[in-house]
ROSE-4610 file (N, C-alpha, C; in Angstrom, 1 decimal, always signed):
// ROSE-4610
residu = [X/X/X/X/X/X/X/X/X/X/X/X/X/X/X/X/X/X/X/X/X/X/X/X/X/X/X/X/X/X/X/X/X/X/X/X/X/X/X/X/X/X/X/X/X/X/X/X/X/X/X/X/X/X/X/X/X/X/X/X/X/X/X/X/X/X/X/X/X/X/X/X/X/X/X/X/X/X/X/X/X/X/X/X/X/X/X/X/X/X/X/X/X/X/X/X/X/X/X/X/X/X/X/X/X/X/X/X/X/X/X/X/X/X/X/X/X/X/X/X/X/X/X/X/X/X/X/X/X/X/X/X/X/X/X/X/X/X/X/X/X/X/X/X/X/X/X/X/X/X/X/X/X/X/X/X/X/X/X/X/X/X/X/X/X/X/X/X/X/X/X/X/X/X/X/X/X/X/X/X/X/X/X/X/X/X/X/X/X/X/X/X/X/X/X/X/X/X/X/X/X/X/X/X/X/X/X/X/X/X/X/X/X/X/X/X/X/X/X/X/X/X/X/X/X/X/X/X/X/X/X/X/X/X/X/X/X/X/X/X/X/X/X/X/X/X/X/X/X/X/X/X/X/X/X/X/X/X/X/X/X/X/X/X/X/X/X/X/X/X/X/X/X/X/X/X/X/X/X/X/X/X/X/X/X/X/X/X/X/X/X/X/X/X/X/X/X/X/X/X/X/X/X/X/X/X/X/X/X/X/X/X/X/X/X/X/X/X/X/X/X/X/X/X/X/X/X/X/X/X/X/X/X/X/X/X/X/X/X/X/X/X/X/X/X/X/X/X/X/X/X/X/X/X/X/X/X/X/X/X/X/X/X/X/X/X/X/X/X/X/X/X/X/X/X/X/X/X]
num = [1/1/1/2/2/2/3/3/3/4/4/4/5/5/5/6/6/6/7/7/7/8/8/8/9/9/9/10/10/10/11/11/11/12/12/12/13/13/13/14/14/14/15/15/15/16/16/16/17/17/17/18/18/18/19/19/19/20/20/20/21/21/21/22/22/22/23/23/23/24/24/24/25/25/25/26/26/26/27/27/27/28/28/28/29/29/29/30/30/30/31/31/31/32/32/32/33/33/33/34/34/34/35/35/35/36/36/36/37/37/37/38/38/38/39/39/39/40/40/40/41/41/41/42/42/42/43/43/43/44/44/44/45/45/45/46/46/46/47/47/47/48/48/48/49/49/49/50/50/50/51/51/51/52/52/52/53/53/53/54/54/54/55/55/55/56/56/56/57/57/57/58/58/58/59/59/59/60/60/60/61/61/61/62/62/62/63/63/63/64/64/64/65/65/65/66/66/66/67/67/67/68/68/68/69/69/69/70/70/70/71/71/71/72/72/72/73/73/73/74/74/74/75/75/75/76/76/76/77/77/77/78/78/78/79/79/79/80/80/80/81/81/81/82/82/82/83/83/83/84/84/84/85/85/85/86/86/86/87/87/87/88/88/88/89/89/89/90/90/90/91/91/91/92/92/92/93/93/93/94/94/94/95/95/95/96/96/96/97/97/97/98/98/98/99/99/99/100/100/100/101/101/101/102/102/102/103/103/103/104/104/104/105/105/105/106/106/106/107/107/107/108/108/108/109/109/109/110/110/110/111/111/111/112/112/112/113/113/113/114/114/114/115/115/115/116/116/116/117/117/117/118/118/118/119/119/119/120/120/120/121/121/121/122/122/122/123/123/123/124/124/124/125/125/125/126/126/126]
x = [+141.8/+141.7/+141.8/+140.9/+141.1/+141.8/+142.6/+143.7/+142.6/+141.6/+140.9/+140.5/+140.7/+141.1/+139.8/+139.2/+137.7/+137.2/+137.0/+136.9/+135.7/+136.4/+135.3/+134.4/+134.6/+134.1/+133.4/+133.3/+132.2/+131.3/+131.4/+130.8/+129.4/+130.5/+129.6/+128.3/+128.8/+128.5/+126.8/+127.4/+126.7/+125.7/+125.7/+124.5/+123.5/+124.6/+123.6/+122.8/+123.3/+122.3/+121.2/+120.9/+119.8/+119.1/+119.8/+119.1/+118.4/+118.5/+118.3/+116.6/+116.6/+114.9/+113.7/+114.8/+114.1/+113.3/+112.3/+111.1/+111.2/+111.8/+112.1/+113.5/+114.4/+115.6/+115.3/+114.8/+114.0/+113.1/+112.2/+111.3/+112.3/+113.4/+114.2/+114.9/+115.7/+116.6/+115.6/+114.1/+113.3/+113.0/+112.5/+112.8/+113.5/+114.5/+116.2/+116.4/+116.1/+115.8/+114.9/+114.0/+112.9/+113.4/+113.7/+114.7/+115.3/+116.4/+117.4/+116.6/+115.8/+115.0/+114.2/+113.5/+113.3/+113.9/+115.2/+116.6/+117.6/+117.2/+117.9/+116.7/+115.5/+114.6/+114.3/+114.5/+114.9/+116.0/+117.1/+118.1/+118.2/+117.6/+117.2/+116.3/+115.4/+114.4/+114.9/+116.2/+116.2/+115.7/+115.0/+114.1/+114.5/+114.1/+114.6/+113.5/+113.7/+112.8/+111.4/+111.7/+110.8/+110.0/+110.8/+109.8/+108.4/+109.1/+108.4/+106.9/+108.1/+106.7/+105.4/+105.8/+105.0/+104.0/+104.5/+104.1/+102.7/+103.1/+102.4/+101.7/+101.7/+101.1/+101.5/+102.7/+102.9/+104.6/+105.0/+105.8/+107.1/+108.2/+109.4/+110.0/+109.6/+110.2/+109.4/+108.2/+107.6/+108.4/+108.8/+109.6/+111.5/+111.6/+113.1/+113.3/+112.0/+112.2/+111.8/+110.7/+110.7/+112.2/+112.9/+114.9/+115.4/+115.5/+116.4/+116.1/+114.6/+114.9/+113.7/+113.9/+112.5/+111.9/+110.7/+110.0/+108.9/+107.8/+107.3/+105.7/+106.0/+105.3/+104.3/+102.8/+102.1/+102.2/+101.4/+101.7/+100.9/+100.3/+99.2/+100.3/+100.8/+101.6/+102.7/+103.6/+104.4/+104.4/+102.8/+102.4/+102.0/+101.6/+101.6/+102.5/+103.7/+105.0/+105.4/+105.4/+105.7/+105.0/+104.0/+102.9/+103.4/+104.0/+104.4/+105.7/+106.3/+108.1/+107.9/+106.7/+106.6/+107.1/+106.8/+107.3/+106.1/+106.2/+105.1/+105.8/+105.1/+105.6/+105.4/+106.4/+105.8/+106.4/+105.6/+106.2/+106.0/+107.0/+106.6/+107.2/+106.3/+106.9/+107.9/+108.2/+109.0/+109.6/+109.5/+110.1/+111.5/+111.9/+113.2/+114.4/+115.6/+116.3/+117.2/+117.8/+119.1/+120.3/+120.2/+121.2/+120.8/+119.7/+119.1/+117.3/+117.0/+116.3/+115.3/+116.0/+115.3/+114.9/+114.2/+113.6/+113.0/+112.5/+111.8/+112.6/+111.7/+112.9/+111.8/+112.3/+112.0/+113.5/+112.9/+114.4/+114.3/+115.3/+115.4/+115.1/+115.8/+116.1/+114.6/+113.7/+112.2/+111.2/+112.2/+111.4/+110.7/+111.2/+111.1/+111.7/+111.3/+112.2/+112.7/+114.2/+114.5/+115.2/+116.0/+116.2/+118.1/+117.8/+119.9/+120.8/+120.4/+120.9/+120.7/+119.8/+119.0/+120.1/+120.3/+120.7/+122.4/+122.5/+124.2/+124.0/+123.7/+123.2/+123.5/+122.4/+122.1/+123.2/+124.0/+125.3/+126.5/+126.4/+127.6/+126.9/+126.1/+125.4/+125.9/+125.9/+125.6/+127.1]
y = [-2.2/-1.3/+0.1/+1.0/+2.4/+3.1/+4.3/+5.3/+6.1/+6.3/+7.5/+7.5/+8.2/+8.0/+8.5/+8.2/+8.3/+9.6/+10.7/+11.4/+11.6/+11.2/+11.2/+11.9/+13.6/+14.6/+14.9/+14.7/+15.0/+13.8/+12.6/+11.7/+11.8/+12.1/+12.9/+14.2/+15.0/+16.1/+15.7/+14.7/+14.0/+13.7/+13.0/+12.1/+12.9/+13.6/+14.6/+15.8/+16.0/+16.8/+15.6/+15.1/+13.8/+13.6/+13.8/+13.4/+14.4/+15.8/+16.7/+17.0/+16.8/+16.7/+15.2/+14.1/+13.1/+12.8/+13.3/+12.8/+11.9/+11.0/+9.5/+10.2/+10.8/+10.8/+12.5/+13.1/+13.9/+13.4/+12.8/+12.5/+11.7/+11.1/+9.9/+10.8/+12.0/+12.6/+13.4/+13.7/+14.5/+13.7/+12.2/+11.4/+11.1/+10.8/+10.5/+12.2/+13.3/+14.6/+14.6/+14.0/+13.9/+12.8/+11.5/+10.5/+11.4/+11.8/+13.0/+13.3/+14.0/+15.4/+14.6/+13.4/+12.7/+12.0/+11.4/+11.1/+12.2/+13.3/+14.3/+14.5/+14.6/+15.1/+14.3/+12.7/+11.8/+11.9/+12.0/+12.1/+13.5/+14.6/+15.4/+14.9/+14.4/+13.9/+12.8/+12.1/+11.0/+9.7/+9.8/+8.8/+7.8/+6.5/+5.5/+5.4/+4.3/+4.3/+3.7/+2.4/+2.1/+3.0/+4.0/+5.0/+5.5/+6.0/+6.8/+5.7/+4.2/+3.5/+3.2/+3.3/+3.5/+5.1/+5.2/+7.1/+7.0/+6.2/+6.2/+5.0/+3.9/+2.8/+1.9/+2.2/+1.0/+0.1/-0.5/-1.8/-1.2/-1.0/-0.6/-0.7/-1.9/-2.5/-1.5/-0.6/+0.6/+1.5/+1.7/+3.0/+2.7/+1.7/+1.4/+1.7/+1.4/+1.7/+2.9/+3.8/+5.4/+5.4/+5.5/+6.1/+5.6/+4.3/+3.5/+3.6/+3.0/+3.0/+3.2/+4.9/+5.6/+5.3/+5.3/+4.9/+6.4/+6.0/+7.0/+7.5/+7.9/+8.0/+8.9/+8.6/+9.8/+11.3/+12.0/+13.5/+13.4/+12.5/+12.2/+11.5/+10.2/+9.6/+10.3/+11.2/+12.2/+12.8/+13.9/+14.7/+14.2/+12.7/+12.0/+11.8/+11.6/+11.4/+12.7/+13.4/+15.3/+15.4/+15.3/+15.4/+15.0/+13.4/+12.7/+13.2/+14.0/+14.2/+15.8/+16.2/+17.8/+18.9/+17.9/+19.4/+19.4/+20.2/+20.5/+20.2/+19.6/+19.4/+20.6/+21.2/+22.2/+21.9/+22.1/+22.0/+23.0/+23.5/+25.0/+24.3/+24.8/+24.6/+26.1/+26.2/+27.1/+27.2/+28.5/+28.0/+27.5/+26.9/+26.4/+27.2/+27.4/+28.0/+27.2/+27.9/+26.8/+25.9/+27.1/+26.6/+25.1/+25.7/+24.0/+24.1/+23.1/+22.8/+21.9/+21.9/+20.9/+22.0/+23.3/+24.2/+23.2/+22.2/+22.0/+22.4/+23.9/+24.0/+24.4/+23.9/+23.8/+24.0/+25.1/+25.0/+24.1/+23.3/+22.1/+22.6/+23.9/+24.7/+24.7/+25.1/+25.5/+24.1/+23.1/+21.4/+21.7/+22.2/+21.2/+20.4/+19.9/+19.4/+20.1/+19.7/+20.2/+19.5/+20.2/+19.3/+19.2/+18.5/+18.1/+19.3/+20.1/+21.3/+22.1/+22.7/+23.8/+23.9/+22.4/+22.3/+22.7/+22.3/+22.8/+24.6/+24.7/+26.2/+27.0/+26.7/+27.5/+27.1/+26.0/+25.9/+27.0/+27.1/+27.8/+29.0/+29.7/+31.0/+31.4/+30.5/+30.8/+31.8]
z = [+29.3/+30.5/+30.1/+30.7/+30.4/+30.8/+30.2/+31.1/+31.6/+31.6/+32.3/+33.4/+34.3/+35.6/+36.3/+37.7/+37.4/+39.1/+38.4/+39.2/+40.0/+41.3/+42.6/+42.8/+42.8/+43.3/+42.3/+40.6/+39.8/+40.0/+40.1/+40.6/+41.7/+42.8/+44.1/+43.4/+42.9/+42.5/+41.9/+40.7/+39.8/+40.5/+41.4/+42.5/+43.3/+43.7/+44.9/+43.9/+42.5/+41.8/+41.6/+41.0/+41.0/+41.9/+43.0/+44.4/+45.1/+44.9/+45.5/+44.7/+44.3/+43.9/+43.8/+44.6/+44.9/+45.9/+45.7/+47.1/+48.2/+47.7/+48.6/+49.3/+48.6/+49.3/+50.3/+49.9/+50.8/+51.9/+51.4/+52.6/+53.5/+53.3/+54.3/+55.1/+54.4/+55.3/+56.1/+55.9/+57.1/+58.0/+58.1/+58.8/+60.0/+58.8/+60.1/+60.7/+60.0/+61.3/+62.8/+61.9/+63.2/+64.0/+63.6/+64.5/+65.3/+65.0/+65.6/+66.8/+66.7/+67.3/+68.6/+67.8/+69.5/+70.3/+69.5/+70.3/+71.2/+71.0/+71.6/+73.1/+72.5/+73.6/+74.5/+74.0/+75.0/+76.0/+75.7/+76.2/+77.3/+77.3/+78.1/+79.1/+78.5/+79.7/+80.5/+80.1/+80.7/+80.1/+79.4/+78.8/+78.1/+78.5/+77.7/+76.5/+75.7/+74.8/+75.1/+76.2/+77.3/+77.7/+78.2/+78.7/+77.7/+76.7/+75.6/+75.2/+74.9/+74.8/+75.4/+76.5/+77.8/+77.5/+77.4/+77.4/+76.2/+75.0/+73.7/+73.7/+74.6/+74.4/+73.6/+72.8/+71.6/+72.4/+71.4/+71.9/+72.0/+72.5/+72.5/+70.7/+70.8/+68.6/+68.0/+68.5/+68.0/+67.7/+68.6/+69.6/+68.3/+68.6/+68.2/+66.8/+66.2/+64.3/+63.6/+64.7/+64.8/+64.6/+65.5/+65.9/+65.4/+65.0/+64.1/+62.7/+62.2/+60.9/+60.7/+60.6/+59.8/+58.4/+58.8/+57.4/+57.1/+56.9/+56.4/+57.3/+58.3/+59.6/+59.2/+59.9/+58.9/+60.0/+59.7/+60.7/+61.5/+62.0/+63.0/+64.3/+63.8/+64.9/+65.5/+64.3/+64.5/+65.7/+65.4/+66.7/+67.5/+67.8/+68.9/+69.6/+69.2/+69.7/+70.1/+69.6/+69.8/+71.2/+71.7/+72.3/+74.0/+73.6/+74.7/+75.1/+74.3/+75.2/+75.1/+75.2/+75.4/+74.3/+73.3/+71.9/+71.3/+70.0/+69.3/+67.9/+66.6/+65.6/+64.4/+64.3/+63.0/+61.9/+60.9/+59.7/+58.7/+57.8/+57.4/+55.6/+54.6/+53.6/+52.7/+52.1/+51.6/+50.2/+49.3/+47.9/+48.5/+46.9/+46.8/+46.4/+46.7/+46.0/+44.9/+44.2/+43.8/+44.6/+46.2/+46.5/+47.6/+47.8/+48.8/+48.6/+47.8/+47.6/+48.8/+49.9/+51.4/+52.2/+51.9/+53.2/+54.0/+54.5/+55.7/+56.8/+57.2/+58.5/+59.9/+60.9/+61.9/+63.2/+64.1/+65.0/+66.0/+66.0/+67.2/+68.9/+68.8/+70.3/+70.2/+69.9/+69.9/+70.0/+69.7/+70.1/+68.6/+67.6/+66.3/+65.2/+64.3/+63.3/+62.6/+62.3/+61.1/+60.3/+58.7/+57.8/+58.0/+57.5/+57.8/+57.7/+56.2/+55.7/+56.9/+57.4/+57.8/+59.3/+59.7/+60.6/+60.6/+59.9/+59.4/+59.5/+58.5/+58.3/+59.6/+60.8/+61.7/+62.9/+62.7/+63.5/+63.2/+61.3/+60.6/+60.8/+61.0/+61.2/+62.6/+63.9/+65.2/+65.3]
């Protein structure tokens, strides 16, 4: 057994550097934003998911794996959905810095996406 004792927070540290330039773990957390973003605009409208499905023509189990468990939606369906609960989808690219490499930003208040960071960001800014 080893005495060396196993530090969490370089661990953490360790992972999220790795990860912060992984496409897949990027494209997922823009995803689960956009999730977010039509679960909120739902919820303003009232709207069940029922509804929405209705609205787009596809099956509720459509509607439910959009919100639930994002996959990799192309930007055509996206703005389809955008379309039906009255937003617009923008998407803006941007250099990277050192300190956050995820610019996809988009302001929610304006009915668009944005990235998990961006959103933190403009809470700790307000």
């Amino acid at each position: 057994m080893s005495n060396a004792s196993f530090d969490t927070d370089k661990w953490i540290k360790e992972k999220e550097q790795k990860l912060k330039n992984d496409p897949e773990y990027i494209a997922y957390g823009i995803m689960l934003d956009i999730s977010s973003q039509i679960t909120n605009r739902l919820n303003e409208l009232n709207w069940k998911q029922k509804d929405l499905a209705e609205r787009l023509n596809k099956s509720q189990g459509w509607i439910s794996r959009l919100l639930n468990a994002p996959t990799n939606f192309s930007i055509k369906k996206l703005v389809e959905v955008a379309l039906a609960i009255d937003l617009k989808l923008d998407v803006q690219m941007a250099k990277t810095t050192k300190a956050d490499s995820r610019k996809t930003k988009v302001l929610p208040s304006a009915g668009y996406v944005n990235s998990r960071q961006e959103q933190h960001k403009i809470k700790d800014d307000s």
